[in-house]
N, C-alpha and C positions, 0 to 999 in steps of 0.2 A: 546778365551776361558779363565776359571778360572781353576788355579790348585789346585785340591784336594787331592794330595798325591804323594811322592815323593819316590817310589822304591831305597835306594841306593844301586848299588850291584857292587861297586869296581871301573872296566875301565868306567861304564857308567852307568846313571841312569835313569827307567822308570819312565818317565811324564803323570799322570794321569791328563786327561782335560775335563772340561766338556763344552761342547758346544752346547749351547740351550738344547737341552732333551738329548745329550748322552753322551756318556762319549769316548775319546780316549785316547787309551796308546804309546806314544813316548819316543824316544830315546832323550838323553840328554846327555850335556858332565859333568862328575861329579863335574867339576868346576868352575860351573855357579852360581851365586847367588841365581837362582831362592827358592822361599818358596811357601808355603801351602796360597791359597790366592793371589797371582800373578795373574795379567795379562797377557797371551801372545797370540802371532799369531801364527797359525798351517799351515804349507806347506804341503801337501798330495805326498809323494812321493814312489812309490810301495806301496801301504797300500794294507793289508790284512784286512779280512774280517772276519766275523764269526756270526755264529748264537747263538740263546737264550741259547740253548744247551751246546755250544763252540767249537762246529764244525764250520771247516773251509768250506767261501763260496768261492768256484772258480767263480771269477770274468772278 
């Protein structure tokens, strides 16, 4: 996926990815290199889910 935006909020930061048509939000360690534009790979691990709304889907 490509990152389009980088949440920083202190111990960690949310990685906005887009990946073909969506987008996901991950955890990141605040001192990683990564920028706006990046490259990277995405490991699925517990993800949560959510609809249009922002309600959460139980999965």
């Amino acid at each position: 996926g490509r990152v389009t935006w980088i949440e920083r909020l202190g111990d960690q930061n949310h990685l906005h990815v887009a990946i073909e048509d969506q987008e996901v939000v991950t955890l990141a360690d605040p001192d990683s290199d990564l920028a706006v534009g990046d490259d990277v790979g995405v490991r699925l691990v517990r993800p949560l889910f959510f609809d249009a709304d922002g309600v959460r889907i139980n999965a």
